[in-house]
KEPAGU-982631 format. One line per field, with one value per residue (C-alpha): chain; z, y negated, x negated; residue number from 0. Coordinates in Angstrom, 1 decimal, padded with zeros to 4 digits. Each point is the difference from the previous one (the first is absolute). Layout:
BEGIN
ch (A/...)
Z (Z/...)
Y (Y/...)
X (X/...)
i (NUM/...)
//
This chain:
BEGIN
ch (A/A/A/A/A/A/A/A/A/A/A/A/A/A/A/A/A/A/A/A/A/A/A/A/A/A/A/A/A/A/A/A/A/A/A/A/A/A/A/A/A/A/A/A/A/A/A/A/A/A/A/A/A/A/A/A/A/A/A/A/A/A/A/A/A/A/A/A/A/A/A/A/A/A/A/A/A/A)
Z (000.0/000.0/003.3/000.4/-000.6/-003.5/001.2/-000.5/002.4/-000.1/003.4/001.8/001.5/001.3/-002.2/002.6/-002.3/-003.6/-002.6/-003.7/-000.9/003.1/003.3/003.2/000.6/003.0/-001.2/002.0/-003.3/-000.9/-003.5/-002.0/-000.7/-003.4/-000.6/-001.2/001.8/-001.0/002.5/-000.1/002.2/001.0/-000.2/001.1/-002.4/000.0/-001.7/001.8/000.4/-002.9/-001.1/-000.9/-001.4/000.3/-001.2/001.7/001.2/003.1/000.9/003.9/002.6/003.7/002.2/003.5/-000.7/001.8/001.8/-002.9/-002.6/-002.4/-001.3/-003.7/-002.2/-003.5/-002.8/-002.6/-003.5/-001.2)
Y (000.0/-003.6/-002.1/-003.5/-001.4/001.8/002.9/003.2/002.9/003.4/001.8/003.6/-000.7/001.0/000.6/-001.2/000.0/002.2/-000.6/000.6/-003.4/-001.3/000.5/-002.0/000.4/-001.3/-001.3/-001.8/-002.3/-002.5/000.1/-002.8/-000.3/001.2/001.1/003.7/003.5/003.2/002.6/003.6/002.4/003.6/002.2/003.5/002.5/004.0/000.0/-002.6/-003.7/-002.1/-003.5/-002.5/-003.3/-002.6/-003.7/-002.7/-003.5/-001.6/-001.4/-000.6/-000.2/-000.3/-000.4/000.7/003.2/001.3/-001.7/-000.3/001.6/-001.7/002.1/-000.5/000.8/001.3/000.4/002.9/-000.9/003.5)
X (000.0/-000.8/-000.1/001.6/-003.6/-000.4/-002.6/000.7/000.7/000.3/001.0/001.9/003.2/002.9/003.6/002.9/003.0/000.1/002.4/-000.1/000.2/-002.9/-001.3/-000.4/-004.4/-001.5/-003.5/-002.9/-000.4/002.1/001.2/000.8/004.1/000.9/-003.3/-000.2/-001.2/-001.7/001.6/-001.6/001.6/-000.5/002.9/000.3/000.9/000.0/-003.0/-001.9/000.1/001.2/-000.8/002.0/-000.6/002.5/000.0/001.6/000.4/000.6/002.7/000.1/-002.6/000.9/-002.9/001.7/000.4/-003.4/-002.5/-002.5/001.7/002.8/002.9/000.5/002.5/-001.2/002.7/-001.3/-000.2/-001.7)
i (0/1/2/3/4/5/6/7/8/9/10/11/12/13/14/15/16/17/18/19/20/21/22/23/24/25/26/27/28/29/30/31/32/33/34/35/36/37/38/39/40/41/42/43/44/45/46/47/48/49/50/51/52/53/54/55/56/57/58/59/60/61/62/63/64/65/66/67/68/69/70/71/72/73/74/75/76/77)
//
């Protein structure tokens, strides 16, 4: 992702809400608003673990959520 100051960030997090069409993510970063995310997750699967690669934007960030983390709200586009 892409911080409010324009660097770039890449970090492992927690999923606290799925959905198909986004997920609620609680992230030390701070993303920028509208700015867009890689998400690679690890699924299990009956063969092993499975990766998937999701696109998305963000569309809310909340940082109350955790002391030190922000909770923010991605929308998938892929």
């Amino acid at each position: 992702g892409i911080t409010e100051g324009g660097h770039s960030f890449e970090e492992e997090t927690v999923v606290r809400d799925l959905a198909l069409q986004g997920a609620l993510i609680l992230m030390q970063h701070c993303p920028r608003l509208q700015s867009e995310l890689h998400v690679t997750m690890e699924t299990p699967g009956v063969d092993g673990a499975k990766v998937m690669k999701l696109r998305g934007y963000v569309v809310r960030i909340d940082s109350s959520e955790e002391k030190g983390h922000s909770a923010v709200g991605v929308v998938f586009t892929e």
